[in-house]
C-alpha positions as CSV (number, residue, x, y, z in Angstrom):
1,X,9.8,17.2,32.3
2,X,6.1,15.8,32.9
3,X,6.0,12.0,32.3
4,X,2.2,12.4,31.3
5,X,-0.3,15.0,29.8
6,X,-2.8,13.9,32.4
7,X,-4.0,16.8,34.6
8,X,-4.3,14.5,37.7
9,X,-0.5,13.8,37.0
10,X,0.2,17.0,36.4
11,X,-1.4,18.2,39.7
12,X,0.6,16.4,41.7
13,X,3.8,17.5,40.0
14,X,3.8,21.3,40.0
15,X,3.5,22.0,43.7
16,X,6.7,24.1,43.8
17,X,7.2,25.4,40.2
18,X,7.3,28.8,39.4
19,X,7.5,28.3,35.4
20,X,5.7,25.6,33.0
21,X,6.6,25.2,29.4
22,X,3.8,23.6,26.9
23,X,4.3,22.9,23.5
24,X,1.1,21.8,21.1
25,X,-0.2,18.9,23.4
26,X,0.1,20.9,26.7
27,X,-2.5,22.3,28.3
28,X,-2.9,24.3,31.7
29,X,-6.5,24.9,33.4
30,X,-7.7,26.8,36.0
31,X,-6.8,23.6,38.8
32,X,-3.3,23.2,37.8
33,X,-2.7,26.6,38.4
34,X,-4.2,27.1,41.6
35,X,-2.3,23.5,42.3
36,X,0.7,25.8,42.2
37,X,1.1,28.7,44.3
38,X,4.5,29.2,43.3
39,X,3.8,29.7,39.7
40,X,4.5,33.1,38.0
41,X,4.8,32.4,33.7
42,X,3.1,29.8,31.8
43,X,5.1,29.8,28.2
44,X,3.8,28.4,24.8
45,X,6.7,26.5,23.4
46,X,5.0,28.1,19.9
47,X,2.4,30.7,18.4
48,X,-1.3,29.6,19.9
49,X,-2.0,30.0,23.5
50,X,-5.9,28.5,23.4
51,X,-4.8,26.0,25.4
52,X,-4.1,27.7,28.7
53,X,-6.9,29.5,30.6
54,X,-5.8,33.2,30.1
55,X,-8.6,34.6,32.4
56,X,-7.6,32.0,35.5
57,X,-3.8,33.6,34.5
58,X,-4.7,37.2,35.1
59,X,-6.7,36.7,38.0
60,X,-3.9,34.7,39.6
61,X,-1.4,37.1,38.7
62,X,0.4,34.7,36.4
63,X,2.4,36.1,33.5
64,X,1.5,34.0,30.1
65,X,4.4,34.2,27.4
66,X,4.5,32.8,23.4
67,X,7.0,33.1,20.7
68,X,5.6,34.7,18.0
69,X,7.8,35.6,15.6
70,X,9.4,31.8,15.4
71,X,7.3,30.2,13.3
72,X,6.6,32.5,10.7
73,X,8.7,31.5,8.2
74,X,8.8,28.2,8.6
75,X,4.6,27.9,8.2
76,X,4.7,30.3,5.6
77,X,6.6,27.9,3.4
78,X,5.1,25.1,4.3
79,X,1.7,27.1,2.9
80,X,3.7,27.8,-0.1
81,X,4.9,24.3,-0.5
82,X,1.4,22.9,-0.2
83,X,0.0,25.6,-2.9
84,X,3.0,24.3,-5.3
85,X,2.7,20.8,-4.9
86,X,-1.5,21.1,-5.1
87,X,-1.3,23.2,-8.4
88,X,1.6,21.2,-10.1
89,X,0.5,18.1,-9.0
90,X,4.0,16.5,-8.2
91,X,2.6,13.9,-5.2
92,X,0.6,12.5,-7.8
93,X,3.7,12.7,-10.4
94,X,5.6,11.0,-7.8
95,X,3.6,8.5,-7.3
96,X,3.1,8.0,-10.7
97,X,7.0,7.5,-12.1
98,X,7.5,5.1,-9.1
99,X,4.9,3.2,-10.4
100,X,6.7,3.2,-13.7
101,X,3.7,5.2,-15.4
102,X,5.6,7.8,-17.8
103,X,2.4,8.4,-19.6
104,X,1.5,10.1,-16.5
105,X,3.1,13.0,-17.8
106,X,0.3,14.0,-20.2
107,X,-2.7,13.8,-17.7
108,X,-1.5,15.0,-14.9
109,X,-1.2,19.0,-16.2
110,X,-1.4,21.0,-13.5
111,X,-1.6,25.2,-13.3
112,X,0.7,28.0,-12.6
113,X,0.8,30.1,-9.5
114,X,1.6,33.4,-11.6
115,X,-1.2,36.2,-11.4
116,X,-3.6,33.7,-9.2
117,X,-5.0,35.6,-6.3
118,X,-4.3,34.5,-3.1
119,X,-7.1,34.9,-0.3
120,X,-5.6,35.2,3.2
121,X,-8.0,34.5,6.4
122,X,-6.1,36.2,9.1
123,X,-3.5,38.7,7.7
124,X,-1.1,38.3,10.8
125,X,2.5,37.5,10.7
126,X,2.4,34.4,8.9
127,X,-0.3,35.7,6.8
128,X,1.6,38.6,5.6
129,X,5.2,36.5,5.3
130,X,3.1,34.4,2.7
131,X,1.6,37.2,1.2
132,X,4.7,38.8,0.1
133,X,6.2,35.4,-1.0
134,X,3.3,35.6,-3.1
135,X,2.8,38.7,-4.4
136,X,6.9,39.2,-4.3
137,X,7.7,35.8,-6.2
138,X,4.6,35.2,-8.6
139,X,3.1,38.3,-8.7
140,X,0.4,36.9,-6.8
141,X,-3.3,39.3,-6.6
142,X,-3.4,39.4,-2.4
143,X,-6.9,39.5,-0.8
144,X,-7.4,39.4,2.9
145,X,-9.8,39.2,5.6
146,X,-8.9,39.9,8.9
147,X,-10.3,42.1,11.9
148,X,-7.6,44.6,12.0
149,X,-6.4,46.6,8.8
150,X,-3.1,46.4,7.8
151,X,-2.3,49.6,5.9
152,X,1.1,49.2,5.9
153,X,1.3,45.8,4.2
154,X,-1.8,46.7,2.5
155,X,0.8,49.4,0.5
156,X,3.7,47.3,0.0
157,X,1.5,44.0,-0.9
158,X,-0.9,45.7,-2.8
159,X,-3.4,44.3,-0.7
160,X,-7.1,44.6,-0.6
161,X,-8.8,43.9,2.8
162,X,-12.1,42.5,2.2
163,X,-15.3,40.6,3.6
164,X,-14.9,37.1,3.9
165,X,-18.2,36.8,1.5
166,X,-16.1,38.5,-1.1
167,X,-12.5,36.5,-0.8
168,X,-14.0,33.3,-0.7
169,X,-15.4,33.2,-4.5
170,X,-12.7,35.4,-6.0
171,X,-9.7,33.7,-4.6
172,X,-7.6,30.6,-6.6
173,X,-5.6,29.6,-2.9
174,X,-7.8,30.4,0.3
175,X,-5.3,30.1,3.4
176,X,-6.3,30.1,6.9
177,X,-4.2,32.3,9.4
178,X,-7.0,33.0,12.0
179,X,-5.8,32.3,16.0
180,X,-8.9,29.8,17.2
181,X,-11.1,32.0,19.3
182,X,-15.6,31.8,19.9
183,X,-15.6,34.1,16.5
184,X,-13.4,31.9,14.5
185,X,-14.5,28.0,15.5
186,X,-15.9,26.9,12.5
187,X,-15.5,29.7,10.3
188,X,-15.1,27.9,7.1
189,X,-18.2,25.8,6.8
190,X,-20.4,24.7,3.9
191,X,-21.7,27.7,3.0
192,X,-18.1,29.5,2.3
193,X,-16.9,26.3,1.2
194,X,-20.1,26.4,-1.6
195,X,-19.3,30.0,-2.3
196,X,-15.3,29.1,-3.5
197,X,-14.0,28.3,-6.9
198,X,-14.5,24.6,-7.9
199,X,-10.4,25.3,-9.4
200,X,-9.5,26.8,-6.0
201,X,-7.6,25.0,-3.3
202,X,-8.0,25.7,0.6
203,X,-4.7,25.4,2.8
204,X,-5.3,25.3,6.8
205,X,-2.1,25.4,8.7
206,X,-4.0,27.2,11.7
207,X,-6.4,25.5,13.7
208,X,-8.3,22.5,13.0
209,X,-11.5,23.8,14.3
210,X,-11.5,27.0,12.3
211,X,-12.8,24.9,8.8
212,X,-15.5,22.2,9.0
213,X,-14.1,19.1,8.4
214,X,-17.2,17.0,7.5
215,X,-18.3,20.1,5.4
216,X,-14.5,19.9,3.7
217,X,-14.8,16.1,3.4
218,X,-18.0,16.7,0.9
219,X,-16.6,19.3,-0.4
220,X,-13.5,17.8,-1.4
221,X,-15.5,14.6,-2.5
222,X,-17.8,16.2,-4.6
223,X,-16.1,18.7,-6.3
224,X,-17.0,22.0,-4.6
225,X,-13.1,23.2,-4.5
226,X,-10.3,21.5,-6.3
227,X,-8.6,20.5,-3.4
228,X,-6.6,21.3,0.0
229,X,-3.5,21.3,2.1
230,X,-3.7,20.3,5.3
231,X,-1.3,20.0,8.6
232,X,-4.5,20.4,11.2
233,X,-7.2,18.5,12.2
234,X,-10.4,18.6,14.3
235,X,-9.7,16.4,15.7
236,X,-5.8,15.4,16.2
237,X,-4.2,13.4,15.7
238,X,-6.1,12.5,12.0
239,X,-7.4,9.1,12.0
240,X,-6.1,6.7,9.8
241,X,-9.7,6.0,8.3
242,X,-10.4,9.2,8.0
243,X,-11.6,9.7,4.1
244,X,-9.2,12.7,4.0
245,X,-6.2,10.1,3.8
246,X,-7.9,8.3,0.7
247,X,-8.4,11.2,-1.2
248,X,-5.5,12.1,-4.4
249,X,-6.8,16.1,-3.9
250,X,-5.8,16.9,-0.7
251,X,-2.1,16.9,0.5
252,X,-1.7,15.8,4.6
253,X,0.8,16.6,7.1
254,X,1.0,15.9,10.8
255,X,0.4,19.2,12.7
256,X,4.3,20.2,11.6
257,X,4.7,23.1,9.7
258,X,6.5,24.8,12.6
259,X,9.0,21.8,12.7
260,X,12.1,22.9,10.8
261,X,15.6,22.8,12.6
262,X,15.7,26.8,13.2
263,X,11.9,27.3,14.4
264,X,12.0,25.0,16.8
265,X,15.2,26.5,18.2
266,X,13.9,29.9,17.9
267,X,10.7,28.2,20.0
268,X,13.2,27.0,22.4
269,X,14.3,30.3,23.3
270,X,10.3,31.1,25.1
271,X,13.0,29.9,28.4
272,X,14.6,33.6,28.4
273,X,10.7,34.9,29.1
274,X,10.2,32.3,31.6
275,X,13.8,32.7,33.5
276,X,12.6,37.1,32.8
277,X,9.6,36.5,34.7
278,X,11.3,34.4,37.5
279,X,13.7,36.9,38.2
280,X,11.4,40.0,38.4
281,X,12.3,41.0,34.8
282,X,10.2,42.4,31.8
283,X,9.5,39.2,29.3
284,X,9.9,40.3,25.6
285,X,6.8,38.8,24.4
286,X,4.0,38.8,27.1
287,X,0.5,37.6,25.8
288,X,-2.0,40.5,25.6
């Protein structure tokens, strides 16, 4: 296990490996795999593999690995929970009967989920598992946006794929599902924050960089959406004067929506690719 996160500690650790595991912190460059000669699979202890030079990896010959399917459910309930909690209001009634503030009970009226429409930003696994919660559970209208069409869900879902321009303004829940790539970094700025609902909420448990925080910050301030859910940050970890943690419409969470007893076990298992690719084996889920 690497004592630091520093590359020029790194460098002078993985002379003879032939595997390296990263969770969300790791990161492997161009120089620490060419520091390793011996190195056949780099493995994403997760989902997201933006943090390991893929190009450097093909030219070198180096199988990269993820775990996919993992995560799904576990992020896709934590989207749900933060959709719940934002439309009922329960942090706030919480807080509130703590305090001793009964009377809290007739402001704090909050909104059903039923027949909302969901708008989902990325329509991959976690995208779809949410959707049919959704559309399954609460009868939920499902909108999404994505660069591939998925017929298949679009059938079973009901789903309508549409242009972002479109989902933005129609949706009551916005959720980001998008990988972070050039196309996607800053996707969700002030103009599509503008264009939303001022009753709609925006849930990001995907990348950080994807949404605009400062934009996010005013628009959360001054009214543009009703609020947001949030376990990512640009950047991480959130700082503790960051407005976001002042403000009673947005509901925070440190980067964990993956951290439930059975994902990360199911993470755990990326070592089966990595010991596959050691020993001259096919790994299950090679990064395309």
């Amino acid at each position: 296990m690497a004592g630091s996160l520093d590359e020029g500690d790194l460098l002078r650790q993985v002379g003879d490996v032939e595997g390296i595991i990263i969770r969300a912190n790791g990161k492997v460059s161009r120089n620490l795999m060419e520091a390793a000669p011996r190195l056949k699979v780099v493995a994403r202890h997760g989902v997201g593999v933006e943090a390991i030079d893929r190009t450097a990896a093909t030219e070198l010959g180096i199988t990269v690995v993820n775990t996919p399917e993992a995560n799904v459910e576990s992020v896709a309930e934590q989207c749900l929970g933060m959709m719940i909690d934002l439309a009922k209001r329960l942090r706030l009634a919480d807080r509130a009967i703590r305090a001793g503030d009964w009377e809290a009970r007739y402001r704090l009226i909050g909104n059903e989920l039923l027949d909302k429409t969901l708008g989902l930003v990325g329509f991959g696994r976690i995208g779809r598992r949410l959707a049919a919660m959704c559309r399954h559970g609460m009868s939920m209208r499902i909108l999404y946006h994505d660069v591939v069409a998925y017929r298949e869900a679009e059938a079973e879902l009901r789903a309508e794929r549409v242009e972002l321009g479109q989902l933005l303004p129609e949706a009551d829940f916005v959720s980001v599902h998008t990988p972070l790539v050039p196309e996607t970094r800053g996707l969700i700025g002030e103009a599509e924050l503008r264009s939303m609902k001022p009753s709609a909420f925006l849930i990001n448990t995907a990348r950080g960089q994807v949404v605009d925080q400062a934009a996010l910050v005013r628009a959360l301030q001054e009214g543009w959406i009703a609020g947001a859910g949030l376990d990512v940050y640009d950047p991480e970890p959130l700082s503790a004067d960051s407005p976001l943690v002042q403000m009673d419409n947005v509901v925070l969470s440190p980067h964990m929506a993956a951290h439930t007893d059975e994902a990360l076990l199911r993470m755990a298992m990326v070592v089966s690719d990595v010991l596959a690719v050691i020993e001259g084996r096919r790994p299950e889920n090679p990064v395309t």
